[in-house]
Every structure is written in C-alpha cells, then in structure tokens.
C-alpha positions as CSV (number, residue, x, y, z in Angstrom):
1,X,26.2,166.3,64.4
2,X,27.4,169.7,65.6
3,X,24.5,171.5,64.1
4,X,22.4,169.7,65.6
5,X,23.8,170.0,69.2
6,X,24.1,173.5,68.5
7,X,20.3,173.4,67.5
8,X,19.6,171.8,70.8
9,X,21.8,173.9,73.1
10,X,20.1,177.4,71.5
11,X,16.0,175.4,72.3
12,X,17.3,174.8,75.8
13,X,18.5,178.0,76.3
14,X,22.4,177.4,77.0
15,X,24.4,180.5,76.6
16,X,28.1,178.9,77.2
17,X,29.0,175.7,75.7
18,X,32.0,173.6,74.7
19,X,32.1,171.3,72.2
20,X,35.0,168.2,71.0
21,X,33.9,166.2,68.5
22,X,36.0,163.4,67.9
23,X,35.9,161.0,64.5
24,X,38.3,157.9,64.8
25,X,39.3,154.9,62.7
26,X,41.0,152.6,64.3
27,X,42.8,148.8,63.0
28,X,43.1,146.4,65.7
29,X,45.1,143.1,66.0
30,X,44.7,140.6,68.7
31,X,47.3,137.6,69.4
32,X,47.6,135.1,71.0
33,X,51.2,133.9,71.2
34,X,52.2,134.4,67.8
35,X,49.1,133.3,66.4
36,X,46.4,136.0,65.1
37,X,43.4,135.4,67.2
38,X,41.4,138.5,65.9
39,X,41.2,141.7,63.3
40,X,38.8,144.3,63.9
41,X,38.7,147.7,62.0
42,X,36.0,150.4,63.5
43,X,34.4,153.7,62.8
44,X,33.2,156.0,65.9
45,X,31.7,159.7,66.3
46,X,31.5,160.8,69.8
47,X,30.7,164.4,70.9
48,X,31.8,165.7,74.5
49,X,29.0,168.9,75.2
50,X,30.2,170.7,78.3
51,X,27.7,172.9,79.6
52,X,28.1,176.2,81.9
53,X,26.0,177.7,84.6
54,X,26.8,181.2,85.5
55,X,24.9,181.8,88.9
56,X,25.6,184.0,92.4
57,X,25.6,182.9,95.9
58,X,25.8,185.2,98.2
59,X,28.5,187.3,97.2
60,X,30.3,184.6,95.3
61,X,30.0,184.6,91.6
62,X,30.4,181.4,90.1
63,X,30.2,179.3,86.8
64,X,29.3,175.7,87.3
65,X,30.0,173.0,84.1
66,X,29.2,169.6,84.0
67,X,29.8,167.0,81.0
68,X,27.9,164.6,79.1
69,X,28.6,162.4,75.6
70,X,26.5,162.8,73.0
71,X,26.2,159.5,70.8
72,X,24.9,160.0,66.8
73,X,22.0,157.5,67.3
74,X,20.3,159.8,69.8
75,X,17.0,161.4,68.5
76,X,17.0,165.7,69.2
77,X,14.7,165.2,71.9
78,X,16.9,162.9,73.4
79,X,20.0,165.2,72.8
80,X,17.7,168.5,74.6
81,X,17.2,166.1,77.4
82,X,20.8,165.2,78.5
83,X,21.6,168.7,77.6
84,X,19.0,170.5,80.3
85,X,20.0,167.9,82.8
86,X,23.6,168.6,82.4
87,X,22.9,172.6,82.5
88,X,20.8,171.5,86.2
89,X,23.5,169.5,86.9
90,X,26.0,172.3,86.8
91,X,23.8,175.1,88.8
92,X,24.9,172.3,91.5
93,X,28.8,173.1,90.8
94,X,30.3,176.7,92.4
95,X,33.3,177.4,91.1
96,X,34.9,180.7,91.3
97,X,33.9,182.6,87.9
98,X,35.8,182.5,85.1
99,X,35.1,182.9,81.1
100,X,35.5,180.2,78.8
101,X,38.9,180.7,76.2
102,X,38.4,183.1,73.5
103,X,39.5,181.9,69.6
104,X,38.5,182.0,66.3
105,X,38.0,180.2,63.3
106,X,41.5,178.6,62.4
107,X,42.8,176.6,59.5
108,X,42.8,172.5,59.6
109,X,45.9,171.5,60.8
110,X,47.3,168.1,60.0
111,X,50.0,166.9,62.9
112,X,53.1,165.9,61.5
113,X,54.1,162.0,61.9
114,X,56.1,159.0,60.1
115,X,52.7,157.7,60.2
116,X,50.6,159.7,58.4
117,X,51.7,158.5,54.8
118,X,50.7,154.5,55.7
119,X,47.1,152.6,56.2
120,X,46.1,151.7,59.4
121,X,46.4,148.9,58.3
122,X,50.0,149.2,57.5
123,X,51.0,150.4,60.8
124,X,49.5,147.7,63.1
125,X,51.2,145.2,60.5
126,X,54.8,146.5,61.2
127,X,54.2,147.2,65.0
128,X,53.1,143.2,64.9
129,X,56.4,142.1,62.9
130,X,58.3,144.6,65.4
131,X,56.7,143.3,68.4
132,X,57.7,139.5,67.8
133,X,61.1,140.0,65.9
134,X,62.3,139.5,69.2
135,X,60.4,136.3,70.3
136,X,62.1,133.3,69.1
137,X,62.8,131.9,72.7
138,X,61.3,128.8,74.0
139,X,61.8,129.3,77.6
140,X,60.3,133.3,77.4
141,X,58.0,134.4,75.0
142,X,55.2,136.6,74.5
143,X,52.1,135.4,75.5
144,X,49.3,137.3,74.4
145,X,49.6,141.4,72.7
146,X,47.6,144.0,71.6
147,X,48.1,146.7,69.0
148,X,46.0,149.2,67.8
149,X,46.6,151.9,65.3
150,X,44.4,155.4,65.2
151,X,43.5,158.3,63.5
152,X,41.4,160.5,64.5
153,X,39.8,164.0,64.0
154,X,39.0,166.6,66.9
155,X,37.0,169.8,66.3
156,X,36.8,171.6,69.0
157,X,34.0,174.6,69.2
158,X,33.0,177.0,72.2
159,X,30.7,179.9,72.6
160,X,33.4,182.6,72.3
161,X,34.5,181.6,68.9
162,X,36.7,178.6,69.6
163,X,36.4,176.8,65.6
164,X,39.9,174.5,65.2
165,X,40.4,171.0,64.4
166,X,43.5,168.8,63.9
167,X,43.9,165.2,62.6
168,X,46.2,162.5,64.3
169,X,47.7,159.2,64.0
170,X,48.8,157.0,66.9
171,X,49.6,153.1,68.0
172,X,49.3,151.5,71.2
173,X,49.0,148.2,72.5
174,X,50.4,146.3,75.4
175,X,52.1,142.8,75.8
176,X,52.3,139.9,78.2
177,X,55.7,138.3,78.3
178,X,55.8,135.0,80.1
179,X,58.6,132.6,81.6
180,X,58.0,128.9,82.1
181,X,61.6,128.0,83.3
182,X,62.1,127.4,86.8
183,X,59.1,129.9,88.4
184,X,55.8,130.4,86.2
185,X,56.0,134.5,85.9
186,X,54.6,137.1,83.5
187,X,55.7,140.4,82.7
188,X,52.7,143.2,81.8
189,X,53.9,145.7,79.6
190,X,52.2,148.4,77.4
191,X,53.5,150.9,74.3
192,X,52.3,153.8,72.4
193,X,54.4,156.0,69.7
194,X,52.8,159.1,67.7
195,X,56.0,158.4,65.1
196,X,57.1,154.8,63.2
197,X,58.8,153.7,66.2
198,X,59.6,150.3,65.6
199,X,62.8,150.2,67.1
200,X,61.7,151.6,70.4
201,X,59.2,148.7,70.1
202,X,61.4,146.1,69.8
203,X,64.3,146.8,72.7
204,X,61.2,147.5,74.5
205,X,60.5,143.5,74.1
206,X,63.7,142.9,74.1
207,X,64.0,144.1,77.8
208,X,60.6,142.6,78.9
209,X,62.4,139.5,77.8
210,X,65.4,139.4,79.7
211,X,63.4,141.2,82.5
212,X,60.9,138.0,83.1
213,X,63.2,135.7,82.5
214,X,65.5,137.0,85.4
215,X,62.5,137.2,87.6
216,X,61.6,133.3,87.2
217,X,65.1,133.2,88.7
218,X,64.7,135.9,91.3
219,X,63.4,134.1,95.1
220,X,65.0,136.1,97.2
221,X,64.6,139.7,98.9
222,X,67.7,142.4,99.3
223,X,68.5,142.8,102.9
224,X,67.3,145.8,104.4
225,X,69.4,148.9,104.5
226,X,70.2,152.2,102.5
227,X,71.0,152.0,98.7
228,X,72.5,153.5,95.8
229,X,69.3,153.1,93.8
230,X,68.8,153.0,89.9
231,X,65.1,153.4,89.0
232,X,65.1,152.4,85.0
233,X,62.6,152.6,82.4
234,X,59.1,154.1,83.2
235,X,59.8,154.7,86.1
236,X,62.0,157.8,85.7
237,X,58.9,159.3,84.4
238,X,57.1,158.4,87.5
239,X,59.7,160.1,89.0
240,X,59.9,163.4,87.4
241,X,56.6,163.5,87.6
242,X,56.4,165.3,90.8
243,X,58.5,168.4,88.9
244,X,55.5,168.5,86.5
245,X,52.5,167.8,88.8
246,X,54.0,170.8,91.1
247,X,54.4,173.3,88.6
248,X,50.6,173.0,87.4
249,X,48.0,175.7,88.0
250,X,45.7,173.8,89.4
251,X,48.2,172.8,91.9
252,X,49.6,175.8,93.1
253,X,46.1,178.2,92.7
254,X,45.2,176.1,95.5
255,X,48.3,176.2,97.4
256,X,48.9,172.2,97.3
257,X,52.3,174.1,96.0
258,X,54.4,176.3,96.3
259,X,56.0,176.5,93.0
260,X,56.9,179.7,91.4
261,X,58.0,181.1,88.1
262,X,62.2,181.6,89.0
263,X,62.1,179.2,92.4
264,X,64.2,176.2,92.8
265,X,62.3,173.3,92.4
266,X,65.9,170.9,92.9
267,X,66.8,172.9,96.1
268,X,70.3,174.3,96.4
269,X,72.3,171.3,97.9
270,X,72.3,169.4,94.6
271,X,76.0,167.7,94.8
272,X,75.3,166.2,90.8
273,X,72.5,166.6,87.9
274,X,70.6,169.4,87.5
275,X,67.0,168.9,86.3
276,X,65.9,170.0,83.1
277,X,62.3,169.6,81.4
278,X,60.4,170.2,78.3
279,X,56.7,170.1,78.5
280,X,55.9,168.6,74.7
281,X,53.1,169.7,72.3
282,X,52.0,165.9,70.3
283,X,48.9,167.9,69.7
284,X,47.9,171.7,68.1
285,X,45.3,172.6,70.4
286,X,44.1,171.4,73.7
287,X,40.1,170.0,74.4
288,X,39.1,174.1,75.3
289,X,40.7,174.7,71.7
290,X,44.3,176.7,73.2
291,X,47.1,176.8,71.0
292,X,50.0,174.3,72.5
293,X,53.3,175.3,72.1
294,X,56.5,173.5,73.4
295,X,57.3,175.2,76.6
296,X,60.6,174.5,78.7
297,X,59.5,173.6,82.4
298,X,62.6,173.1,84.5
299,X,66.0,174.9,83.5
300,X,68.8,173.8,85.3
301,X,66.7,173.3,88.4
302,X,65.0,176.3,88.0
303,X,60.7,176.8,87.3
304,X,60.8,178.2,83.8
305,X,57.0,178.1,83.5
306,X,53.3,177.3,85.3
307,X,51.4,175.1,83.2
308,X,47.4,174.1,82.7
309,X,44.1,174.5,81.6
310,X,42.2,177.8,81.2
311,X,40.4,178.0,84.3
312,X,43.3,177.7,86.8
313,X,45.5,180.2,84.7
314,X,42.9,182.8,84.9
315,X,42.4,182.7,88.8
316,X,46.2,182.9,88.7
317,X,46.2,186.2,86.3
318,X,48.8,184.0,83.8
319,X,48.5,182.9,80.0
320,X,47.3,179.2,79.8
321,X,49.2,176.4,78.5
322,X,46.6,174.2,77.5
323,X,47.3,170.8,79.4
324,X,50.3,168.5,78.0
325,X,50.2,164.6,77.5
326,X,54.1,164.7,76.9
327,X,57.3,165.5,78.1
328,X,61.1,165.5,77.7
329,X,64.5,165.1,79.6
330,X,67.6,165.7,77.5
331,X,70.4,162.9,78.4
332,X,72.4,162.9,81.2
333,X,76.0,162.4,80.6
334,X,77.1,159.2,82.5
335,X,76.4,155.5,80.6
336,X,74.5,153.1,82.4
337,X,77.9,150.7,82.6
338,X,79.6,153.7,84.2
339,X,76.8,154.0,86.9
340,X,76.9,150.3,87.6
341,X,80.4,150.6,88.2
342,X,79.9,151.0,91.9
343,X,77.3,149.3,94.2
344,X,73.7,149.7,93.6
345,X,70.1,148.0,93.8
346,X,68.5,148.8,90.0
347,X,64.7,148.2,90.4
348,X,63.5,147.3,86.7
349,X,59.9,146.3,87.9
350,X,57.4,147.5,90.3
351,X,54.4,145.8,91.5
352,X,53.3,149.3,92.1
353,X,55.3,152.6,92.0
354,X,53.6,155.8,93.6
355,X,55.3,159.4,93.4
356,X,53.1,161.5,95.9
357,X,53.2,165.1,94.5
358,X,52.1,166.5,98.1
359,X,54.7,165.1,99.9
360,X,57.3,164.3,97.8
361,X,57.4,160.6,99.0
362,X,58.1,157.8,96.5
363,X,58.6,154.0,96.7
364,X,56.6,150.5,95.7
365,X,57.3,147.0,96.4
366,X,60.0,145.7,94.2
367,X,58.8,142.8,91.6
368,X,62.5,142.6,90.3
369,X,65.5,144.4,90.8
370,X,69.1,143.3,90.4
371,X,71.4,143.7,92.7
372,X,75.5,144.4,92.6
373,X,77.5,144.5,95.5
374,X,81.0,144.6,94.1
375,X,81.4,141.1,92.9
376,X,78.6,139.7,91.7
377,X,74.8,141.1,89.9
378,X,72.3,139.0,91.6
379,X,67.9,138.9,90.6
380,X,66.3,139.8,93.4
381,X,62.4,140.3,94.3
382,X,60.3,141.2,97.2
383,X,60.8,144.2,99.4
384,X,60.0,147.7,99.2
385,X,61.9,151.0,98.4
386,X,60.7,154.5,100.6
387,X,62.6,157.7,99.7
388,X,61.6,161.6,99.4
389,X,62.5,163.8,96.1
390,X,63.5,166.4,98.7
391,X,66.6,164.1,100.0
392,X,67.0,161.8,96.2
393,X,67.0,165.1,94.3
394,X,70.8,166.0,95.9
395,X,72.3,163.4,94.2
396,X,70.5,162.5,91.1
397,X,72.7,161.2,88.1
398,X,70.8,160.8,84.7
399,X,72.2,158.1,82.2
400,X,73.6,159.0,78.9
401,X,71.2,156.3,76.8
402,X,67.9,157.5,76.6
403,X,64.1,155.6,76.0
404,X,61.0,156.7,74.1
405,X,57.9,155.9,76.1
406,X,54.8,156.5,75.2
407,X,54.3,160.5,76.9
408,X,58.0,160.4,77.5
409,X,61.4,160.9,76.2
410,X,64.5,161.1,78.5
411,X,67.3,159.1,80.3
412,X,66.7,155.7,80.2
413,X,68.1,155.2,84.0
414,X,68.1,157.9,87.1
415,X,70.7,157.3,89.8
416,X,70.1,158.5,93.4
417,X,71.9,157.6,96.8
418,X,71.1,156.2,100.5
419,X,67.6,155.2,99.3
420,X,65.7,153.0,102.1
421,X,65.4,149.6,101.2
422,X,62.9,147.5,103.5
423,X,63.7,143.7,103.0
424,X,65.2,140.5,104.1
C-alpha cells in the first residue's frame, strides 16, 4: 500500500508528503443486559496522505496541506486522483511556511502493556466478566455495554526521512446503567485502559451504580447560593484541562495565551494545592513521526514546558513535543472523607460540563450532585454551577485517592470554594 501511494505521489508530482498507515484488529462484544447480543472480530488498512503546497503571495511564503484517506480497494488512478485534488486543495490553504519534521529510519518499537501477551479475544472476555461483576442488583443494572479490544500498527513516513512504526493494544467500550426504582433514569458512561485494568473497570461500575440509583431518588434542585464545590471523577480532567489547553503552541503562537516557560499558571494568591502535571507518552511517536517523551507540564504552579505539534513549535523557535493523548496529576494529600467533613455540593454528573480555555470560565447543569450541609447528605439534581479557574484555582484541594480514566490519571476528587450555584 505505501509503494503504491508513493508511486502515485512521485506521477503527480508532489514533493512533500506525509504518510500514517494504520493496520488494526479489533474483537468486539455487544450486550444487551447481561445477555451477548453480538461478536464481531475485523481487519482494516487505512492510509492518511497529507499533502503540501509550498506557494508565495505577495510577500508571504506559505505551505498549504490538506488530507485525504486512502482505502486498499482503490485502483492507482483512483489513488492519483484524490491525491492531485488534495495537492489543489491545499494551494487554497496559506499558512505561514514551515518544513515538515526531519527523521530517519528507526527500529520497530513494540509499546509496553499488561495486554500485549493475551488475544483480543482474551481481553474483551475479562473486560466483559469485569464489567458485570458488579451487576447483581435488580433495582440498577446495566442495560446495554460495549467493549472493544485493539491492536494496531502505525507507520508513519514523510518526505524528509520520517520511517518509524509502533504496535499497540488498547480496550474501550462504554455502558448504560439504568434505575427502575422510583424515577426511570440512565447513567451513560464510557472506559478505555492501554493496561489490564480490570479493577479500574469495575469501581468504575460500581460508582455508575450507586450514582443512578441516587439520581432515581434525586427531584429536587440546591438552593441558589455560593458553594464549597467537589467536582469528582472525569470531571477533574475537564478541569485541569485549561492548564494543558493554555500551555499548547498552537495556543499561545497565536496569542489566545499568554503562557510562558517559568510563568505562574496558579497565580500567586493560592491559599492551598499547588498544581502539578505530567503530560504522558501512551505512544512512541506522534502522526508527523516525533519522538514522545514524558514531559512535566506544571511544577508547583509553575509552566515547566510548551507543548504541540511541529508546525506551531517552529513559528515559536522551540523543540516540538509531538501532541499528547494523556496526562497525570500526582495525589493530593487530603481523603475524600476528610473533604466531606465540612459543607459542600459534590457534583458526580453533568448533563454537560464545559471548561472554556479562553476565558477560564467553567460550569454545566448539574444531573446529580449530593449535597451536605452539616447534618445530613441529600441527592440533588437540576441547577447549574458557573465559576472561573482564575478565582477556584486559590483554593483548590486535591484528594488523596486517585482514578485511572481513560487519557487520565490523578486525584479522584478536586475541592474548591465559594463556587456559584444557580438553583432552587
């Protein structure tokens, strides 16, 4: 398949090129309560063909790209054909000049994992047993799931020597949980785990569990007012996001940011937890073939490190990162039963939970969230929180526990005060 995109890009003419071929096997399982509803194992060989127009305008130099997908089953007409419309395509595109990553021909890497050594179809088999150890409730129980175990190859190729490759194994899948006592509710929740992570798996049910079963319960709103908030679960990588999404080269080149290397991303009032990060390697080499490396982010508040793509780093004059799908958070020092000593509003479930990385404004109406006010924990739903990182980030506390999702590691709970609360 490469040779013969190769073949086509040197008849059309097309000097700069970039090339991820991607061969995956993947073992599916479909269910339907507990019941197997369908098995499916597949075989697919894509190719994504960048292509790159180096033109001037004026006095602007510039090197458009655009992208297609290049199927087996196309004939090498066919393949010159979406190729010369994609190098058109890109003559259309003026971004600022910039050359493609340099490599070379490197060794086959295989990326370490717990899965590796099983089948495919041995993974999806002990994700399934994993997934419903924890459904033996009549009231609450899993309605339908998903799971899916890959592996996959990528070789990536460019036209300044780019030649690496890597093979990886992976599960996802996602659940519905569903309570039929009292209110009809369900619970939408999805996984994935590059290690045998069946134990994440199955508190992860476990709290979808209790979590729809508290929301058939839950009919009223909080009253409005300002909260000691608790965001739990995914949504403390919602959160942190906006540390990431700032410190990205394609963020500040344009100025969106106005992160630096040394700055204080936390701000200097922070009363409690400072911020650490760890932007995480899960593969060897990015899709324009750079070398990923662990890199720490956010030390102690502080911007250890701007991170992205090629093209962004080289406007900037830095080293590129590559772009990461992971991160991590190391554990804050306070349990989750010593932050629910006090007072506090702990939103498990969002109907839709933004972090705006321009402004710093967060918030989402609240599907469930349980509320203590000093006596009593009560289910509560409806409403909306509204806060800004630039106020919340004083007087964030991390909990001790921590959760594996599925592109993060960290605290399982972050703590913040006098969050507004807009409800009953």
């Amino acid at each position: 398949m490469v040779d013969r995109i190769l073949d086509a890009l040197k008849k059309c003419g097309i000097d700069t090129w970039q090339i991820v071929v991607t061969e995956e096997e993947s073992a599916e399982l479909f269910f339907i309560k507990k019941e197997l509803d369908m098995q499916r194992c597949q075989k697919v060989k894509t190719a994504d063909v960048a292509v790159f127009c180096e033109f001037t305008e004026g006095e602007n130099h510039c090197l458009g790209t655009a992208s297609v997908q290049v199927q087996e089953s196309l004939t090498d007409e066919e393949i010159c054909k979406l190729l010369q419309d994609a190098y058109y395509a890109a003559g259309f595109v003026k971004n600022k000049y910039y050359e493609l990553y340099k490599g070379t021909k490197e060794e086959f890497v295989e990326v370490a994992s717990t899965l590796t050594e099983k089948s495919l179809t041995e993974i999806v088999q002990g994700f399934a047993k994993a997934l419903f150890a924890e459904d033996h409730r009549e009231d609450v129980f899993l309605n339908s799931a998903e799971i899916f175990a890959y592996r996959y190859v990528n070789h990536i190729l460019n036209s300044r020597g780019v030649d690496v490759a890597y093979r990886k194994s992976r599960v996802q899948g996602e659940f519905v949980v569903q309570c039929i006592d009292g209110q009809d509710v369900e619970t939408y929740q999805n996984f994935a785990y590059d290690n045998w992570n069946t134990d994440a798996l199955r508190e992860k049910v476990r709290a979808a569990i209790e979590m729809t079963s508290a929301r058939a319960k839950a009919v009223s709103a909080p009253a409005a007012g300002e909260y000691r908030v608790i965001l739990s679960g995914s949504y403390v990588e919602d959160f942190l996001s906006y540390y990431i999404s700032r410190a990205s080269s394609s963020m500040i080149y344009p100025k969106y940011s106005t992160f630096s290397v040394g700055c204080d991303v936390q701000g200097s009032e922070t009363a409690k937890d400072r911020i650490n990060l760890t932007m995480k390697a899960s593969v060897p080499y990015s899709d324009e073939g750079i070398p990923m490396k662990d890199k720490e982010l956010v030390k102690d508040g502080k911007l250890e490190l701007i991170h992205g793509g090629n093209r962004f780093a080289q406007y900037l004059g830095i080293e590129p990162t590559g772009v990461f799908q992971r991160c991590y958070a190391p554990a804050g020092k306070i349990s989750l039963e010593e932050l629910k000593a006090e007072p506090y509003l702990e939103v498990v479930n969002f109907s839709d939970f933004q972090m705006d990385s321009f402004t710093g404004h967060f918030g989402g109406e609240i599907r469930l969230a349980f509320l203590y006010d000093g006596e009593k924990v009560t289910p509560v739903t409806g409403g909306s929180i509204n806060g800004n990182i630039f106020e919340a980030q004083k007087t964030l506390v991390f909990s001790k526990e921590m959760q594996v999702e599925k592109s993060f590691e960290g605290p399982k709970a972050v703590c913040m005060d006098k969050v507004s609360v807009a409800g009953a």
